[in-house]
C-alpha positions as CSV (number, residue, x, y, z in Angstrom):
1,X,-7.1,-10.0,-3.4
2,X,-5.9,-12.5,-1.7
3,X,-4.7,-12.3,2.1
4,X,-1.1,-13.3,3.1
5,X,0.0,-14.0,6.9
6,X,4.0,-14.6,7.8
7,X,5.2,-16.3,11.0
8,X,8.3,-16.3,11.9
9,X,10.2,-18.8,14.2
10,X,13.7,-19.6,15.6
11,X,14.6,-21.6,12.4
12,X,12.3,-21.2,10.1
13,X,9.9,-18.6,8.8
14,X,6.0,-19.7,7.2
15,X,3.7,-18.6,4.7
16,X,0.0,-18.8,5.4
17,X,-2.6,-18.6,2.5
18,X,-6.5,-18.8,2.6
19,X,-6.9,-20.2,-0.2
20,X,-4.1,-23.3,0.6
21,X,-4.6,-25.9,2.8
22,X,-0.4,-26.2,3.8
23,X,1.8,-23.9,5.3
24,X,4.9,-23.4,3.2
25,X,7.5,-23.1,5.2
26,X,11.4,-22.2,4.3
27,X,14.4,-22.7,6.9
28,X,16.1,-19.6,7.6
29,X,20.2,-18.8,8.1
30,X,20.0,-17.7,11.7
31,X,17.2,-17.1,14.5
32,X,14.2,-14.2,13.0
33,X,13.3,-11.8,15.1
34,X,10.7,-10.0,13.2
35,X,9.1,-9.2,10.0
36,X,7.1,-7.1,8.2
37,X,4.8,-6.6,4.9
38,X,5.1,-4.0,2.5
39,X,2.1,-2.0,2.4
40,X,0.9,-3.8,-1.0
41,X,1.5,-7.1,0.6
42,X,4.4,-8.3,-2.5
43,X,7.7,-8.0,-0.3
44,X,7.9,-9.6,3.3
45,X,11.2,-8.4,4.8
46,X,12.9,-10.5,7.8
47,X,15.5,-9.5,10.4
48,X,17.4,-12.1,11.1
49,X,19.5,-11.9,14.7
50,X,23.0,-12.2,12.8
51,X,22.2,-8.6,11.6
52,X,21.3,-10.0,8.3
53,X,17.5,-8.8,6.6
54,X,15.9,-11.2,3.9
55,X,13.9,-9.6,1.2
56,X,11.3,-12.3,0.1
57,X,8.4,-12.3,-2.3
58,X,4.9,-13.2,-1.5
59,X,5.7,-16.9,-2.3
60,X,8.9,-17.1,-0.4
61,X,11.4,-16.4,-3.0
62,X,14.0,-14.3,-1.9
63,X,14.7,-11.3,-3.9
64,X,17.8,-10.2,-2.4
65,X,19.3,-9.8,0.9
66,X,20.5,-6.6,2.9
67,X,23.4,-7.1,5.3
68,X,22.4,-4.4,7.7
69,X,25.1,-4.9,10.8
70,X,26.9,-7.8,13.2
71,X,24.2,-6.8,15.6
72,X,20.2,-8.6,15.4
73,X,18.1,-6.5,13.8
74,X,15.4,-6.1,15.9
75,X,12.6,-4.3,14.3
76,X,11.5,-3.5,10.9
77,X,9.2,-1.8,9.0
78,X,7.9,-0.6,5.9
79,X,6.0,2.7,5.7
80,X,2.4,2.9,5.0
81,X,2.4,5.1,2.4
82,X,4.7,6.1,-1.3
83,X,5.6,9.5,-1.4
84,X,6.7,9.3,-5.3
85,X,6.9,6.2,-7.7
86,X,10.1,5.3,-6.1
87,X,10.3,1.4,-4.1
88,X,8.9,0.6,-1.2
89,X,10.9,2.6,2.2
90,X,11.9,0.1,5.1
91,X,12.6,1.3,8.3
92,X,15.6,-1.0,10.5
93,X,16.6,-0.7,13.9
94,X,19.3,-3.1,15.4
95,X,21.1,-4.0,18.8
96,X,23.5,-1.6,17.8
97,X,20.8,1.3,18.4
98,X,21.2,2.2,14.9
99,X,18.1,2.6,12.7
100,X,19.0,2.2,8.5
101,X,16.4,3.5,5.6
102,X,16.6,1.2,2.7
């Protein structure tokens, strides 16, 4: 299985493989603030600070995007473990103190 590793920057966010030599990195709309893997390492979820989260593959293709609030979203993440068959469960607070289950 191979290893994936996500940084995230102020306009952009990368992809880091082992097994590739380049980083492939994709602008993003607004400044990230923070990321996080799903626990089986196929979803990478970024919280953008226009309140805006980005649902992305483990390539960098984006799968859909959540418009959480006007307010950054300032942390995410997924939980560790499925309690039925159902999708992953991501946890999202934001500046407006208000955390969202998706």
């Amino acid at each position: 299985m191979l290893q994936n590793l996500a940084s995230c920057s102020a306009i952009d966010f990368g992809l880091w493989q082992a097994d590739q030599p380049n980083v492939n990195k994709q602008k993003t709309p607004a400044k990230t603030t923070c990321c996080d893997w799903s626990p089986d390492g196929q979803v990478l979820a970024i919280g953008l600070i226009n309140g805006v989260i980005l649902m992305k593959d483990k390539t960098g293709v984006e799968l859909y995007t959540i418009n959480k609030s006007t307010q950054a979203v300032w942390t995410l993440a997924f939980c560790p473990y499925k309690f039925d068959s159902a999708d992953n469960l991501l946890v999202a607070g934001s500046w407006d103190s208000k955390l969202s289950i998706y």
